[in-house]
Every structure is written in C-alpha cells, then in structure tokens.
C-alpha positions as CSV (number, residue, x, y, z in Angstrom):
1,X,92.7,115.8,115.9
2,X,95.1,116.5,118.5
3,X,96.0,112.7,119.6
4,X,96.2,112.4,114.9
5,X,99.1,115.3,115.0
6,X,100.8,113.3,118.2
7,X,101.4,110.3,116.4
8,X,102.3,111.7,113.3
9,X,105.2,113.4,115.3
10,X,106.2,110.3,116.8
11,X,106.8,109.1,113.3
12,X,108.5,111.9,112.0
13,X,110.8,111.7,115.6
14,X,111.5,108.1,114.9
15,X,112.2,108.8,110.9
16,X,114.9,112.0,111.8
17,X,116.2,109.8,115.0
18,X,116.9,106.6,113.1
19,X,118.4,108.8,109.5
20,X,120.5,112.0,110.7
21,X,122.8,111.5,108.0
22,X,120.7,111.0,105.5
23,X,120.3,113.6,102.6
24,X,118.1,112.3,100.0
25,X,115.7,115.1,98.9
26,X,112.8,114.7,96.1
27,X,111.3,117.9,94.5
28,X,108.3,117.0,92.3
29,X,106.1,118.6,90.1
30,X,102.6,116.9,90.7
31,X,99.3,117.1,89.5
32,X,95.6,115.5,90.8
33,X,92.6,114.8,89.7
34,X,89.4,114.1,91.8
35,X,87.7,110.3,92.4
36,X,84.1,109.7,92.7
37,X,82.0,112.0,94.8
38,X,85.0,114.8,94.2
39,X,84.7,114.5,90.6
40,X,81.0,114.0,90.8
41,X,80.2,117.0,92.3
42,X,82.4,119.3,90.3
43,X,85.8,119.5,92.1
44,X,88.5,120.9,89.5
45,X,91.5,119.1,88.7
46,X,94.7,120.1,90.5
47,X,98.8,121.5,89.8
48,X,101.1,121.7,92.3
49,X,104.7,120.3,93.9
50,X,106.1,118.1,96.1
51,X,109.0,118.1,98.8
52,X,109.9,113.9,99.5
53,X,112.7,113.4,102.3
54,X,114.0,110.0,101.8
55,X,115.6,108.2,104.4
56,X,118.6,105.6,104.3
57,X,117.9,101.7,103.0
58,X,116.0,99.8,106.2
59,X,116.4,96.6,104.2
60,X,119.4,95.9,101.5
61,X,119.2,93.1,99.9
62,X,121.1,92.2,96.0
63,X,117.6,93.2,93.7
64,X,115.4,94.8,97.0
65,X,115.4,97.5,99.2
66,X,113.0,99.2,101.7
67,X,113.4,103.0,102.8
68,X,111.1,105.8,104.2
69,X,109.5,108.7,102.9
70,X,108.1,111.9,104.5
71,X,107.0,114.7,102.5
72,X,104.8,117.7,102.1
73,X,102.6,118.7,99.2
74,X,100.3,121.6,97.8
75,X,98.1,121.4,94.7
76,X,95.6,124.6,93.5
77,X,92.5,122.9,91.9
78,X,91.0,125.9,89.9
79,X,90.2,130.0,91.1
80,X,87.3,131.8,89.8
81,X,87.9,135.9,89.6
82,X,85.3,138.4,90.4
83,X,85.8,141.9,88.7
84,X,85.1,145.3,89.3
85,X,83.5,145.4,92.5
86,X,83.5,147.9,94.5
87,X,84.2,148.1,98.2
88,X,83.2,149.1,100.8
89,X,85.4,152.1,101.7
90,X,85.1,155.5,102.5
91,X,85.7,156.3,98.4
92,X,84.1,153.0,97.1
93,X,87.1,152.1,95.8
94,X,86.8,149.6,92.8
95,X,88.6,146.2,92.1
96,X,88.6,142.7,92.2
97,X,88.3,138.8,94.5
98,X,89.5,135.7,93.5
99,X,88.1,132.9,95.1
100,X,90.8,129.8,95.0
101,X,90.0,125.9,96.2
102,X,93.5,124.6,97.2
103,X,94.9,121.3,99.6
104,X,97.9,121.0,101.2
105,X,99.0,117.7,102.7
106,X,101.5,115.9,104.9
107,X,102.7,112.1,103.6
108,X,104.7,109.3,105.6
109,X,105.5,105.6,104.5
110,X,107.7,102.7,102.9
111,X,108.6,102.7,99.5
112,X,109.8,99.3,98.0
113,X,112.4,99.3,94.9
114,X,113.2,96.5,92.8
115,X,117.1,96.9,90.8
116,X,116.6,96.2,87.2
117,X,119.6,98.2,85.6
118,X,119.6,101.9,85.7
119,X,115.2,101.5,85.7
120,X,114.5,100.3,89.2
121,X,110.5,100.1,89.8
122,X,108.8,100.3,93.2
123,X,105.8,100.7,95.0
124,X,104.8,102.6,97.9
125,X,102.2,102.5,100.5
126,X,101.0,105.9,102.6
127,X,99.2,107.7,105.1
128,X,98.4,111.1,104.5
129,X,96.7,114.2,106.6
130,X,95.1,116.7,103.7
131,X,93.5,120.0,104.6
132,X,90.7,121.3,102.1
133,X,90.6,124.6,101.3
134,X,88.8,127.7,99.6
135,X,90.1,131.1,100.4
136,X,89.3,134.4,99.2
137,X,92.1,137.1,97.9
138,X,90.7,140.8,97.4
139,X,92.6,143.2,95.8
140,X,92.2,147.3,94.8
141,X,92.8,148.4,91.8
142,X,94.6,151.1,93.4
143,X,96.0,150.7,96.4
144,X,94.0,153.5,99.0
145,X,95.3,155.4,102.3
146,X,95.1,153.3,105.2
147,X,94.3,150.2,103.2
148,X,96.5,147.1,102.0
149,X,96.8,146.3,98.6
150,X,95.4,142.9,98.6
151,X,93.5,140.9,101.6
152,X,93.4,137.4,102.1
153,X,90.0,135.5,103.9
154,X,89.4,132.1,104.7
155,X,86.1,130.7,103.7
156,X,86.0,127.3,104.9
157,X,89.1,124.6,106.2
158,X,88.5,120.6,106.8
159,X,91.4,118.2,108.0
160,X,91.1,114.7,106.6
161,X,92.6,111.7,106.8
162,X,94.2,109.5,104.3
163,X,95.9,106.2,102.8
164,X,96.7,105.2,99.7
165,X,99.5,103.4,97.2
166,X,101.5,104.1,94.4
167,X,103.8,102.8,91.8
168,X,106.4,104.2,90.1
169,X,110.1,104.0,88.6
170,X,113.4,105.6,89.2
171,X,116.2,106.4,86.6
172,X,119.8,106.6,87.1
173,X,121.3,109.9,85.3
174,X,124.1,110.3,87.7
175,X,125.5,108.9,91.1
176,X,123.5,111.7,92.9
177,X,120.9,112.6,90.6
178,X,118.0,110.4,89.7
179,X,114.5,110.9,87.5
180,X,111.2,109.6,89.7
181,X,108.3,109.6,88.1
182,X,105.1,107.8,89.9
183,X,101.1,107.7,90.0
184,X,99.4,106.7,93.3
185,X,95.7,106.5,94.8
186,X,94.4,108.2,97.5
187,X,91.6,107.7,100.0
188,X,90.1,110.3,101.8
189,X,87.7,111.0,104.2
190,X,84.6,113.6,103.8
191,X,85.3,117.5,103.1
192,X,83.6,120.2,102.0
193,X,84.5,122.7,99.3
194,X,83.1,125.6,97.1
195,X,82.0,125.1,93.7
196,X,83.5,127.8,92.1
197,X,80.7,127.9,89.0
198,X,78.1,129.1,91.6
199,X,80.4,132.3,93.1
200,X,78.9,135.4,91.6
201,X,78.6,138.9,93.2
202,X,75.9,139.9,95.4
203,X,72.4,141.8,94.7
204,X,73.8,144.8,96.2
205,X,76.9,144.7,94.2
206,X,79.1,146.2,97.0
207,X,81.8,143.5,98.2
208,X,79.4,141.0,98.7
209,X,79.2,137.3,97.4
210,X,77.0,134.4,96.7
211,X,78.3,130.7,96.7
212,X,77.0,127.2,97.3
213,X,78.8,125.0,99.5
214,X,79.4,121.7,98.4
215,X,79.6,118.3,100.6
216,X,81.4,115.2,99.8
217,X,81.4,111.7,101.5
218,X,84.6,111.2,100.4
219,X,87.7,113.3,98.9
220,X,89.7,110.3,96.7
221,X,92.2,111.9,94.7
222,X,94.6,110.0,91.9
223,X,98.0,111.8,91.8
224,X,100.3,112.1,89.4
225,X,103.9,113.2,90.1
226,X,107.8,113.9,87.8
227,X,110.6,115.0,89.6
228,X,113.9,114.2,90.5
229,X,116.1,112.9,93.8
230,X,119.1,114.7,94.7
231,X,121.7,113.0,96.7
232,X,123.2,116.2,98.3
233,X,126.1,115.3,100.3
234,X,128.1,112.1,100.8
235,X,129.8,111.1,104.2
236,X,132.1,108.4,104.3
237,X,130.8,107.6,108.3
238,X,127.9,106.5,106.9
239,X,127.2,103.0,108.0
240,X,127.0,100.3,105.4
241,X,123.0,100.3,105.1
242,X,123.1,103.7,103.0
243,X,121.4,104.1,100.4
244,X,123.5,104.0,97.7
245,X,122.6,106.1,94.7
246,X,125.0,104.5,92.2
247,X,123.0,102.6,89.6
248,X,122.7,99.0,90.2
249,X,125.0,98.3,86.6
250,X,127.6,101.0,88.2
251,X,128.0,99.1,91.5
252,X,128.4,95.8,89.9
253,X,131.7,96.8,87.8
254,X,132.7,98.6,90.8
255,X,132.3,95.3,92.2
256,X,134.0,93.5,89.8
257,X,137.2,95.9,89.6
258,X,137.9,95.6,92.8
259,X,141.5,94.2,93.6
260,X,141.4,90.6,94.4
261,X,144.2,90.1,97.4
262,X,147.8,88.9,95.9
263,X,148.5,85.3,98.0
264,X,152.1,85.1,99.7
265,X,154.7,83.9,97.6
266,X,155.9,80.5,98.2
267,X,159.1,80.4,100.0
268,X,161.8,78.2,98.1
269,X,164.8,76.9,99.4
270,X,167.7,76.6,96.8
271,X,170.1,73.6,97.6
272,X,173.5,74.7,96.7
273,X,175.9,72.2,94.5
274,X,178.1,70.2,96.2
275,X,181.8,71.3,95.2
C-alpha cells in the first residue's frame, strides 16, 4: 500500500509543479450506484460531493484540448439506526447507534474536451484509490457525567484500487463559471462491507450488536455527478497554454474584433508647376 500512496504523490507533485497558477476548482454534487457483485449482494446506492482541481490546457489545439484533474470524493450509501438501547454505564443510560456504510476516494487523470459552441463534450479516463467503510456512531439520549455525547467506532476499513472512464459535457454561463455534468464507470477491486438489513441488537440487549459481514470480489461503482467550475482568479502572467474559460463562440468574435494593423501611408511627392 505504501509504494500505491508513493506514486500517487509523485503525481499529485508533478500536477501542482507543472500548474501553480492554475485555479480551476469543480464542486460536484454526486451520486453512485453499485455494479455486479456490489449490487448483488445488497450494497445501497450512494449521495455525496466532489472537490475536482483542474489544471491548465497540456494540449490546445482550435476544437481539442487535454488538461488534468485531481480530486477528492465521499458518498454515504445508506445508515441503519438502532433505538433505545441501553448502555453500559454505571446508570444504564438509554439511547441510540447508527450504523453507516460510507467510501471516500482520491481521483487523478486526463480529461479530453471537444469545442462545439458554448456545449463542449469530453471524456475522461482515471485511476482512483477508494476506502470502504462501515462505522458505528452511539449516542445518549442524555448526555451523562463523565461521558461524551455521541461516540464514533470503526467496524471494518478496506483500501482498493481503481480505474475507470467517463463522459460528460460542459456549459458556458459565464467567462469563469461553467455547468459540468458527467456519468463515469468504475472498476474496483474486492472489499468488504456490512449489510445493514442484518444489524439488529444483541440477545442481552445491553450495547451489543449482531451483523453479517459481507464479501465482494469486486466493488464496480457507476457514478453520476452535476456541478459547476469556477475560474477563481485570472493572472495576466499566465503563459499562453491557459485554459481559457471563455466560450469557444466568445473567443472567436474576440478574435474577429481584433484591430487589424493600419499599413504606412504611401509617401507622395508633389511636383510643383513650373512658373
């Protein structure tokens, strides 16, 4: 896992190295929904969001450009509450545990946009490190001495690895604001999880639990994601490779007003009239 985390820091050296005056910033609300032997065995579809750092264009061409993404993203896929229990505390205090199946992941590669207009389409291609999760939240009713509120546990955690593609569109709504909305495929290696229809209270009904743990060969996921790309600051040193956030229509009458240069006048010589 170690020599994983080491080369996903080279590339997030070389992406912050190579775009320092970038500031391209994606917030996304996202959703997912589980493929095969997730969906088979009972994993709940997910909500969540999305942070995307985009860097400058690698490529620029007239209808094509290439540029980087790195980005971090959470989704909750489904809780299951336990109520009135009661603890085990000098008083027996009563209340409740929630028992939540979440993923959080880290995301790196190109995206590919086409200029049609103020739509430009693209596709994307990714690798992805996603952690599994199912933690535990227990909370008093009322709070008692010497106790906190509410205490989180971790039942189980599994790292995976991951790569996948996506498609989607931008719209232009403004020079520094644009609408991104995309659906991609993930593929995942094995995880395990908790089915949160088999967590029930223990026979001795005193903060204990019963669950079954569930194991998949595989943890596919199909995301779905609407957001928007704000371009947050604009510095004239940029280099000419920028990304530039005007719309493709925008840039061409830009283009087209531009002052064409005024040719030196022609120098006449005027014969005077013999007297």
């Amino acid at each position: 896992m170690t020599f994983k985390i080491n080369i996903y820091l080279i590339f997030v050296y070389f992406f912050l190295v190579t775009n320092l005056n970038a500031q391209n910033l994606g917030l996304y609300f996202t959703g997912s929904c589980p493929q095969k032997s997730l969906q088979n065995l009972g994993y709940k579809n997910g909500l969540g969001f999305s942070l995307e750092y985009l860097s400058n264009q690698l490529i620029k061409k007239e209808s094509f450009s290439l540029r980087l993404s790195i980005g971090f993203d959470a989704q909750w896929h489904g809780h299951k509450n336990i109520d009135s229990i009661t603890f085990n505390t000098p008083n027996n205090d009563k209340g409740y545990s929630r028992f939540e199946n979440s993923c959080v992941g880290l995301f790196l590669g190109p995206k590919f946009t086409f200029n049609y207009g103020l739509w430009e389409p693209y596709f994307e291609l990714n690798l992805a490190f996603r952690q599994f999760m199912t933690n535990q939240i227990s909370t008093f009713y009322k709070e008692p001495i010497d106790y906190q509120k509410s205490t989180s546990n971790s039942i189980l955690s599994n790292n995976t690895n991951h790569y996948g593609l996506g498609l989607g569109s931008l719209y232009h709504i403004t020079d520094n604001i644009l609408f991104d909305m995309r659906v991609s495929y993930s593929f995942g290696t094995k995880t395990d999880f908790v089915n949160l229809n088999s967590v029930s209270l223990g026979k001795n009904g005193v903060d204990s639990y019963d669950y079954k743990i569930i194991k998949a060969n595989a943890s596919n996921l199909l995301f779905y994601r609407i957001g928007f790309i704000f371009h947050l600051k604009k510095n004239k040193n940029v280099s000419s490779n920028t990304f530039d956030y005007s719309s493709p229509i925008e840039r061409t009458k830009s283009q087209n007003t531009r002052k064409k240069p005024v040719p030196n006048p022609k120098i006449i010589n005027k014969i005077k009239p013999k007297t």
